[in-house]
C-alpha positions as CSV (number, residue, x, y, z in Angstrom):
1,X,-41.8,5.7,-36.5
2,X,-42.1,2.4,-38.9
3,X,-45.3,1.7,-40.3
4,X,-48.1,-0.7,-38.5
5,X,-50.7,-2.6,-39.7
6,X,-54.2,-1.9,-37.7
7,X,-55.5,-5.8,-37.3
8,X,-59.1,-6.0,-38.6
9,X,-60.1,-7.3,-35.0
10,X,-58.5,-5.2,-32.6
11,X,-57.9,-7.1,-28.9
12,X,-57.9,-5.1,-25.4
13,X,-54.1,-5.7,-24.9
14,X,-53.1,-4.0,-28.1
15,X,-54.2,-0.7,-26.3
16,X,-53.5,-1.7,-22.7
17,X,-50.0,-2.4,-24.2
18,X,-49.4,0.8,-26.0
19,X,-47.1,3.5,-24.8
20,X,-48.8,7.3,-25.4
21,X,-47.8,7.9,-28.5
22,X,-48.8,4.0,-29.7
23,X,-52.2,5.2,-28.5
24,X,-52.6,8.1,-30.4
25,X,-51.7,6.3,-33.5
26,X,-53.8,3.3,-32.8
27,X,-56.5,5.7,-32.3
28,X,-55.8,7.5,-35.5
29,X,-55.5,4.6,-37.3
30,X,-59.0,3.9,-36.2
31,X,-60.7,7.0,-37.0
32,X,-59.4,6.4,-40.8
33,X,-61.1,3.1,-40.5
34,X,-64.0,4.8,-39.4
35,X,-64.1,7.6,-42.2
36,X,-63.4,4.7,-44.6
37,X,-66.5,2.8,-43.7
38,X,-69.2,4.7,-42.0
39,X,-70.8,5.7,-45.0
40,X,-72.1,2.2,-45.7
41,X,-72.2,0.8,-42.6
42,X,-73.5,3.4,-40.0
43,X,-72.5,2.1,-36.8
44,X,-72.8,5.5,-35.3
45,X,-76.0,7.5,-34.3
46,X,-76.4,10.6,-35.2
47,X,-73.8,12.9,-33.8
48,X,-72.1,9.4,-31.9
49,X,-68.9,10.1,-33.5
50,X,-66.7,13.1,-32.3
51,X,-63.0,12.5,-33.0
52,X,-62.1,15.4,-31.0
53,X,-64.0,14.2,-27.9
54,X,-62.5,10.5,-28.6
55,X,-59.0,12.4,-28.4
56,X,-59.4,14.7,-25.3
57,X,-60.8,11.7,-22.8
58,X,-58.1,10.0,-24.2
59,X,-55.5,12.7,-23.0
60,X,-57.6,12.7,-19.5
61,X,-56.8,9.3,-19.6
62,X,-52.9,9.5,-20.3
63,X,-52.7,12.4,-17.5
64,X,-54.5,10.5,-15.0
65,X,-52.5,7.1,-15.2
66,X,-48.9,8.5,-16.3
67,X,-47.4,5.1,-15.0
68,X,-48.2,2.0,-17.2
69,X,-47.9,-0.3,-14.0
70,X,-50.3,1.3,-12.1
71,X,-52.7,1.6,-15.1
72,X,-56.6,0.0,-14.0
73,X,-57.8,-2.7,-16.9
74,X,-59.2,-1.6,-19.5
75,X,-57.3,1.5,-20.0
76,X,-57.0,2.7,-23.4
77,X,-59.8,0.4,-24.6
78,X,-62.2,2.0,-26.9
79,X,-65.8,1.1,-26.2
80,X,-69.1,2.1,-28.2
81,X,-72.1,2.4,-26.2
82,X,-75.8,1.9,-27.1
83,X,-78.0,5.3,-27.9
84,X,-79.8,4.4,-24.5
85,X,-77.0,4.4,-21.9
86,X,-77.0,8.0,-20.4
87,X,-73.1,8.9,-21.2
88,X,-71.4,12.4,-20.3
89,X,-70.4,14.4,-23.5
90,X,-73.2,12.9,-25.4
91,X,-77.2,13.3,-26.1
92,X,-78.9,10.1,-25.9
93,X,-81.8,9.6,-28.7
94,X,-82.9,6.3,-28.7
95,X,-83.1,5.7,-32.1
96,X,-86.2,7.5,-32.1
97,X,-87.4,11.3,-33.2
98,X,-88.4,12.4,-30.1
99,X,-86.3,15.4,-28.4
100,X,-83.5,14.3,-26.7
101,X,-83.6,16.3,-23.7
102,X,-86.1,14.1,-22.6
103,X,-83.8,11.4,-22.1
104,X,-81.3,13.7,-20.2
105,X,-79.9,12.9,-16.6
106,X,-77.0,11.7,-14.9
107,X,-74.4,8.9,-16.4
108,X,-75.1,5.3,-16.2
109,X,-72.8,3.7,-13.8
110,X,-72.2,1.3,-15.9
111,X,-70.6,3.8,-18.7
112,X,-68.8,5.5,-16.0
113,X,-67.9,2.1,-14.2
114,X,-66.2,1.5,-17.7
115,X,-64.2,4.8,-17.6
116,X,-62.9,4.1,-14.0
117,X,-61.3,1.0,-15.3
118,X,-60.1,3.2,-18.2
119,X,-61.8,2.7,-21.1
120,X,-62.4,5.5,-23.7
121,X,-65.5,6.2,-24.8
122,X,-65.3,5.8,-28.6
123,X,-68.5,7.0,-29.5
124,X,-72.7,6.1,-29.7
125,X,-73.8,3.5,-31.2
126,X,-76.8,3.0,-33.5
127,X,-80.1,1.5,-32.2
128,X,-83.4,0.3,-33.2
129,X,-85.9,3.0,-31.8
130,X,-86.8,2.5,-28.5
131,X,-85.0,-0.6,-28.5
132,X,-87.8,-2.3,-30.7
133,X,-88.8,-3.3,-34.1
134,X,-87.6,0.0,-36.2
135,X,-84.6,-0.8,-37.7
136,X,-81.3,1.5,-37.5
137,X,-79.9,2.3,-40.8
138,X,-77.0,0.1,-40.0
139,X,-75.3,-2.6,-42.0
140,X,-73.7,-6.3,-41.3
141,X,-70.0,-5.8,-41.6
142,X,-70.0,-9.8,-43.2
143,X,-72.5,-8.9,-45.8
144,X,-73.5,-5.6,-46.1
145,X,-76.9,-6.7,-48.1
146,X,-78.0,-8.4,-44.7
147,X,-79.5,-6.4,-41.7
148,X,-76.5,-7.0,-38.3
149,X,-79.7,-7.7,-36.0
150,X,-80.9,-5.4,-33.1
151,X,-81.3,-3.8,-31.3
152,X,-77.8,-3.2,-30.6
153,X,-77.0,-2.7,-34.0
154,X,-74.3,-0.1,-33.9
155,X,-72.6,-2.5,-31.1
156,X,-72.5,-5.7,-32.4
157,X,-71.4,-4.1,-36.0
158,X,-69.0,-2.0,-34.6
159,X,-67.1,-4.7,-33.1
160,X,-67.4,-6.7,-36.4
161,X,-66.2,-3.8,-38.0
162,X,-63.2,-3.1,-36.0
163,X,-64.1,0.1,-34.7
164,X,-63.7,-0.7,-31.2
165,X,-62.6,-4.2,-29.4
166,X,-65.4,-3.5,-26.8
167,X,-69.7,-2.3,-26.7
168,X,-72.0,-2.3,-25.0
169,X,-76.1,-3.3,-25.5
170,X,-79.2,-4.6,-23.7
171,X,-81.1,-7.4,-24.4
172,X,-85.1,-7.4,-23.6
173,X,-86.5,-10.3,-26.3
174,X,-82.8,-11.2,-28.3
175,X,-80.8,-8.0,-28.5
176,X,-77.4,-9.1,-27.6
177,X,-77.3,-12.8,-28.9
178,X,-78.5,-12.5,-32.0
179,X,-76.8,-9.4,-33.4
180,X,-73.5,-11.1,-32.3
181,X,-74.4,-14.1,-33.9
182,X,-75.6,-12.3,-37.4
183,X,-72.4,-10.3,-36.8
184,X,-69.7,-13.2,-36.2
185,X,-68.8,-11.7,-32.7
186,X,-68.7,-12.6,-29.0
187,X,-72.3,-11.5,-26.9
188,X,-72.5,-12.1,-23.4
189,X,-76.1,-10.9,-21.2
190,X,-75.7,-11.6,-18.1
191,X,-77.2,-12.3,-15.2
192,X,-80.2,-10.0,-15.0
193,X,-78.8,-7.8,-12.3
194,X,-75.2,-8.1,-12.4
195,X,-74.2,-5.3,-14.5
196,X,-76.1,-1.8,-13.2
197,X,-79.3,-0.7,-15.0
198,X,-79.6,2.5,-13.9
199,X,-79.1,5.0,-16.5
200,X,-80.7,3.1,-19.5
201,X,-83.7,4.6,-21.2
202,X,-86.0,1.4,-20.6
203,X,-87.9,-0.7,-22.5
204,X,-89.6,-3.4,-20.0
205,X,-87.6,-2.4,-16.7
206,X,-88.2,-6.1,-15.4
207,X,-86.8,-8.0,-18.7
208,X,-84.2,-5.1,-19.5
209,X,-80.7,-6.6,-19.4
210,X,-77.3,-5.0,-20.0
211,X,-74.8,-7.0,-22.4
212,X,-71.8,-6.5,-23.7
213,X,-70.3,-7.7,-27.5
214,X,-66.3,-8.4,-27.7
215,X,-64.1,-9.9,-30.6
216,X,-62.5,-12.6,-28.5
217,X,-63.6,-14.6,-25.2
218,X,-60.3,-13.5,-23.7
219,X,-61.8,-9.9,-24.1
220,X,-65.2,-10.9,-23.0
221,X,-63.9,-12.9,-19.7
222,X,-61.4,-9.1,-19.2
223,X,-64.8,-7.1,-19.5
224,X,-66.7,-9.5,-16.9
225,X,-63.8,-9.7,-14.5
226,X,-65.1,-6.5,-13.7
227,X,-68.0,-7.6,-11.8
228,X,-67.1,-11.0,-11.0
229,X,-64.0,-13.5,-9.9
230,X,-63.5,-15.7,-13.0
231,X,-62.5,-19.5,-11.6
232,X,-59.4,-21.2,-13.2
233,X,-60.7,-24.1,-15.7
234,X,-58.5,-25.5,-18.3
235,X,-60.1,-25.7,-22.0
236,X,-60.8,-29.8,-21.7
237,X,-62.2,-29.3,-18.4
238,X,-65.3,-31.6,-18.7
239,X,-68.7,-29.7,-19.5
240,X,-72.1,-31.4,-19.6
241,X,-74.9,-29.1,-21.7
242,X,-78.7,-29.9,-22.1
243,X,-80.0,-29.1,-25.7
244,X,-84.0,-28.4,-25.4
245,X,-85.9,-30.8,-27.9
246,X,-89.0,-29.4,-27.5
247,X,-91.0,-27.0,-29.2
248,X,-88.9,-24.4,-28.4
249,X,-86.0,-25.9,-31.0
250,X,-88.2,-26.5,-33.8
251,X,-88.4,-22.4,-33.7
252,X,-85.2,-23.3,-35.4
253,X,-85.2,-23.1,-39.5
254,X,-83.7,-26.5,-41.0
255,X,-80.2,-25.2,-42.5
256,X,-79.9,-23.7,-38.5
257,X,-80.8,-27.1,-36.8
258,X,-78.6,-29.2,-39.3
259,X,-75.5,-26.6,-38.6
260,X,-76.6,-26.5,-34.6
261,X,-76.9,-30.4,-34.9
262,X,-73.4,-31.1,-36.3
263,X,-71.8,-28.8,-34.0
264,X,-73.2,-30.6,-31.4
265,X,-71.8,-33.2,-32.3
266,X,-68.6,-31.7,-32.6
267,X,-68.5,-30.5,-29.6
268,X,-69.4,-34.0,-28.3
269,X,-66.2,-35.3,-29.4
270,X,-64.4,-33.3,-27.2
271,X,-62.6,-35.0,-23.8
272,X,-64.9,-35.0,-21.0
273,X,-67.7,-33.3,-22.7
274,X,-71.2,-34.3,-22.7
275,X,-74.6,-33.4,-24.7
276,X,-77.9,-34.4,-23.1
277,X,-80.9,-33.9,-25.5
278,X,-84.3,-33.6,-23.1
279,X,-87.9,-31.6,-23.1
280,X,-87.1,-28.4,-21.2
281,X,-90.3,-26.4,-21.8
282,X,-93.8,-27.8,-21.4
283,X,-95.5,-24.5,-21.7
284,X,-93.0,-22.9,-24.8
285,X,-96.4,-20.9,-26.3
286,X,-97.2,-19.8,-22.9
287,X,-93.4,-18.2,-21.9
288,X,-93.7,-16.6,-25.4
289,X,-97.3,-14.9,-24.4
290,X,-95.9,-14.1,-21.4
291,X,-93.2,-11.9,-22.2
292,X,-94.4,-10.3,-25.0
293,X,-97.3,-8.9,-22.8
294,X,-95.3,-8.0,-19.9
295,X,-92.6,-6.1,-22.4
296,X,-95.3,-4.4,-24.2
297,X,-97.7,-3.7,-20.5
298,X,-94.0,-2.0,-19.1
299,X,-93.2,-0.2,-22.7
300,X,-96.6,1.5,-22.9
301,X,-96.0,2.5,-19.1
302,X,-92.4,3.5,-19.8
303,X,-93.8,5.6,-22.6
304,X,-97.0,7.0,-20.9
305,X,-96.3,10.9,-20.7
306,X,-94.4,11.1,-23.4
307,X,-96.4,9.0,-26.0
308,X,-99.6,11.5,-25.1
309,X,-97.1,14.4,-26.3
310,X,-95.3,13.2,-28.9
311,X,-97.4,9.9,-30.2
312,X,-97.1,11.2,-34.1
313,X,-93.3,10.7,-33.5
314,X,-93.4,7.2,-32.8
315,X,-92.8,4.6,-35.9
316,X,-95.5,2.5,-36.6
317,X,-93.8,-0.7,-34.9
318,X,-93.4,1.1,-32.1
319,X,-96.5,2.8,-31.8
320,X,-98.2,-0.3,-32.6
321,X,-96.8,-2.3,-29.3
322,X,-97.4,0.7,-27.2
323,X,-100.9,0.3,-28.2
324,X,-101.0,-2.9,-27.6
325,X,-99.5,-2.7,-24.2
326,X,-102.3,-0.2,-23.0
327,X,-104.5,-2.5,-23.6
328,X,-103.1,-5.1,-21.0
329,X,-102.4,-3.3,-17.7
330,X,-101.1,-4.0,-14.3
331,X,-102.3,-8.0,-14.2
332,X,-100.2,-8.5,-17.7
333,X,-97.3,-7.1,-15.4
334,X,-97.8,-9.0,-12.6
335,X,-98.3,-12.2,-14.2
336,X,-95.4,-11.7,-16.4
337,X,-93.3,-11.1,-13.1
338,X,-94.3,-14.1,-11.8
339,X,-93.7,-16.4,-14.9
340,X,-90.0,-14.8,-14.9
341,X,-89.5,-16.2,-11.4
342,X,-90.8,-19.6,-12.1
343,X,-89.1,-19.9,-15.6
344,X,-85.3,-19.4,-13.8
345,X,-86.5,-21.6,-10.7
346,X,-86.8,-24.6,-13.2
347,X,-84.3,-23.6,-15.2
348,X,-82.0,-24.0,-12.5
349,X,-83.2,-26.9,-10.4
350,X,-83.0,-29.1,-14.1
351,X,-79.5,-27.5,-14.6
352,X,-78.9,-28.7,-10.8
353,X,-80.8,-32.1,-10.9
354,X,-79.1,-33.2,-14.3
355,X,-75.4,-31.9,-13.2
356,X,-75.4,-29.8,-16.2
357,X,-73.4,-26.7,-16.8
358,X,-75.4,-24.6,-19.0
359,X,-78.0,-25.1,-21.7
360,X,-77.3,-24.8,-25.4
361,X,-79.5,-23.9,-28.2
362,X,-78.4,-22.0,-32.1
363,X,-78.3,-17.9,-30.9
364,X,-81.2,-17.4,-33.9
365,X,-83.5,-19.4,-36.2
366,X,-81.1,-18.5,-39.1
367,X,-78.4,-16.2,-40.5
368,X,-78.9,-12.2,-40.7
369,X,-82.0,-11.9,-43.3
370,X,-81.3,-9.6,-46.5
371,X,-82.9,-6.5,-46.4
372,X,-83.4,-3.8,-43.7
373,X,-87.0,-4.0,-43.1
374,X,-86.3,-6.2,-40.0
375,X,-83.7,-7.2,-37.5
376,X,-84.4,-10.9,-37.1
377,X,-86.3,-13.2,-34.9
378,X,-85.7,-13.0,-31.4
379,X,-87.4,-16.0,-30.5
380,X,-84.9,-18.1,-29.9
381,X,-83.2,-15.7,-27.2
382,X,-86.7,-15.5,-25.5
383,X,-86.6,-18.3,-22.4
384,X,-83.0,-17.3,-21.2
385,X,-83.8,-13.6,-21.1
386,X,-87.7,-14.1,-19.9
387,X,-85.8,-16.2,-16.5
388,X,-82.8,-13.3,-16.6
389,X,-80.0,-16.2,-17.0
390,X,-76.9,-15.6,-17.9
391,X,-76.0,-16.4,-21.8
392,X,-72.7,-16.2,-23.7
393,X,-73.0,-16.3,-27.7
394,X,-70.5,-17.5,-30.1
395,X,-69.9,-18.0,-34.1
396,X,-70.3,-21.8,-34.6
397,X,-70.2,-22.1,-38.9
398,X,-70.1,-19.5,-41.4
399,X,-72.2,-19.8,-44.5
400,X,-70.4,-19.5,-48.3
401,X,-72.1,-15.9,-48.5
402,X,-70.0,-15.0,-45.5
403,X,-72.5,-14.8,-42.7
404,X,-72.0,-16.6,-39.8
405,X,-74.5,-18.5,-37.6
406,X,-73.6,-18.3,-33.9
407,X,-74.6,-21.0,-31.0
408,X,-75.7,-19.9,-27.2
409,X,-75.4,-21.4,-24.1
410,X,-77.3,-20.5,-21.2
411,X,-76.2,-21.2,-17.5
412,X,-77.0,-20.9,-13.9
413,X,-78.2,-17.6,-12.9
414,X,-75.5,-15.8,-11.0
415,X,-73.2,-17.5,-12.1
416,X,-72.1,-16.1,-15.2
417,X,-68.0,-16.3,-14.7
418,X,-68.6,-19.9,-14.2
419,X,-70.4,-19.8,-18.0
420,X,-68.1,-17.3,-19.4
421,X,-65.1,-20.1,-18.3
422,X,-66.8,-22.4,-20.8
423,X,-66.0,-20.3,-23.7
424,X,-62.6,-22.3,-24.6
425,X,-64.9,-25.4,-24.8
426,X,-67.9,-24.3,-26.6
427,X,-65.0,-22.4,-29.3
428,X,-63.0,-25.5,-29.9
429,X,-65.9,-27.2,-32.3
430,X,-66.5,-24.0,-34.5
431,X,-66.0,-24.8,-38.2
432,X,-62.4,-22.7,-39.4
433,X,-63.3,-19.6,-41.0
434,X,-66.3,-19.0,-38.2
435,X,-64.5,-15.9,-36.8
436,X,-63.9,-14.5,-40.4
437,X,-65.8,-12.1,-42.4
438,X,-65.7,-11.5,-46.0
């Protein structure tokens, strides 16, 4: 067979595309790309990488669906999946110390959703523990001094990487947006809801949100196809987008707000599009409080039994908001709950009353930071996750060190395809060189 050339971003089609033995190479091809890189950039968790298993439910795959033309979507797409989504074949850690068969139990539908539309499980991806503070070990495929945010680390590098075209993450605080913007990548959260939550080792059951990370919006609009009909809009379709300029935005370091700021007006250039700049949050402290007490009130409930057995186990961060949470109780809950409600309500009826499509806002205060104490700030993905909105992220610059910055844009909730359709605007005003890493 005559040589090929694996691209460094992989797209769906190049393995929907593929006869059998394309696949095979393809898949080979990745697995040297893998054992080429893993060693500094640890996408995997522990034991998340089994080229074996890879190769056998990709032969499952090739026997089930003989016939390309009656092959389902995403077949022969490789797909990493967090170290909290229950997946056959594989033990499910959490980033954490604590014995895995406590987090045993049937497969999230979601992973197995994935597999019915025929995509291979490529392997586990790396975490922050419990989905909070502790850092994975992994690296930012752009600039391997910087952390690639959490806590879908693994995910959002992987795909950076080129390991897999496809992964998937949650999002509690900032967990899908902001590693996808420190790692140059596409991030979508959806509507809370729309993609099944059963299956996931929990953080704060009512903020939890399952998100995805692609390397193109094509891919991205493909994987939510799945759960919703995408409408037909043309690229210069006109847009309008509120930017917050409240409180909320100053969260924003100045080298972020001067990049954000001349992409907005970028993107303002375009046909038919229009930026309105407005107060959106006249209680920004408040919506902060709020979450972080209902996330911390649900963790320490999540983590009742098994912090009283295996507390020593826990890292410090983690042990720290646990015992914080205790602290708070059901009315933290309750009021958090409420405050979620309230926060989409107005969200939505501004959206509504100012015939807006979606809100924008930069996906973090500022690039990856160096180091691996700390996965970033996820402050500026707060208010869209706290109502459950739908919010797709997108590079918008890259900086001369090679890390990109990445812009957000929140919309309606339930109506993520509409959002997701807005991708060929939003992509139009990135700076060249945005999608590339060094």
């Amino acid at each position: 067979m005559p040589p090929f050339t694996l691209p460094a971003l992989p797209s769906f089609d190049l393995f929907r595309q593929a006869d059998a033995d394309t696949l095979l190479r393809l898949y080979r091809e990745l697995f040297r790309r893998v054992a080429a890189n893993e060693g500094e950039l640890f996408v995997f968790a522990e034991g998340g990488f089994r080229p074996k298993v890879v190769l056998d439910e990709l032969d499952e795959a090739l026997r089930r669906w003989p016939n390309p033309a009656d092959r389902p979507p995403l077949f022969g797409v490789p797909v990493g999946v967090k170290d909290v989504f229950r997946t056959n074949g594989y033990a499910v850690r959490c980033g954490s110390l604590l014995p895995s068969s406590l987090f045993s139990g049937d497969e999230a539908p979601l992973v197995t959703r994935l597999r019915e539309a025929g995509a291979i499980v490529m392997g586990i991806t790396a975490s922050t523990e419990f989905t909070h503070a502790e850092p994975a070990a992994t690296r930012n495929p752009c600039n391997r001094r910087h952390t690639p945010g959490g806590s879908s680390s693994g995910s959002a590098a992987g795909v950076r990487a080129g390991y897999f075209p496809l992964a998937l993450g949650t999002q509690t605080m900032g967990s899908v947006i902001r590693p996808a913007a420190f790692c140059g990548v596409i991030g979508f959260k959806p509507s809370q809801g729309l993609l099944p939550g059963e299956g996931i080792i929990n953080f704060s059951p009512s903020l939890d949100q399952a998100g995805f990370f692609c390397a193109s919006a094509q891919d991205a609009a493909t994987m939510l196809s799945l759960f919703c009909d995408l409408p037909t809009r043309t690229r210069n379709a006109s847009a309008t987008f509120i930017v917050p300029n409240d409180a909320y935005l100053q969260e924003a370091e100045p080298a972020m707000r001067r990049a954000f700021d001349q992409y907005c007006e970028r993107l303002s250039r375009q046909p038919g599009t229009r930026i309105k700049t407005m107060p959106v949050f006249e209680d920004w402290p408040g919506v902060l409080e709020r979450h972080q007490r209902l996330a911390a009130a649900e963790l320490a409930l999540m983590h009742e039994t098994w912090f009283a057995a295996f507390g020593p186990l826990y890292r410090p961060r983690t042990r720290e908001f646990i015992e914080f949470g205790q602290t708070l109780g059901q009315a933290a809950i309750e009021t958090g709950r409420a405050s979620c409600a309230a926060l989409r309500q107005t969200l939505d009826d501004l959206l509504t009353s100012m015939k807006a499509d979606a809100f924008l806002a930069p996906a973090a205060p500022a690039e990856a930071p160096q180091g691996f104490a700390s996965t970033g700030n996820p402050v500026m993905n707060v208010p869209w996750t706290h109502a459950g909105l739908p919010v797709l992220g997108l590079p918008m610059d890259v900086l001369h060190n090679g890390l990109p910055l990445g812009v957000q844009a929140a919309g309606r909730f339930g109506r993520d395809c509409a959002l997701m359709a807005l991708a060929g605007v939003l992509e139009a005003p990135a700076r060249r060189g945005a999608q590339t890493c060094r």
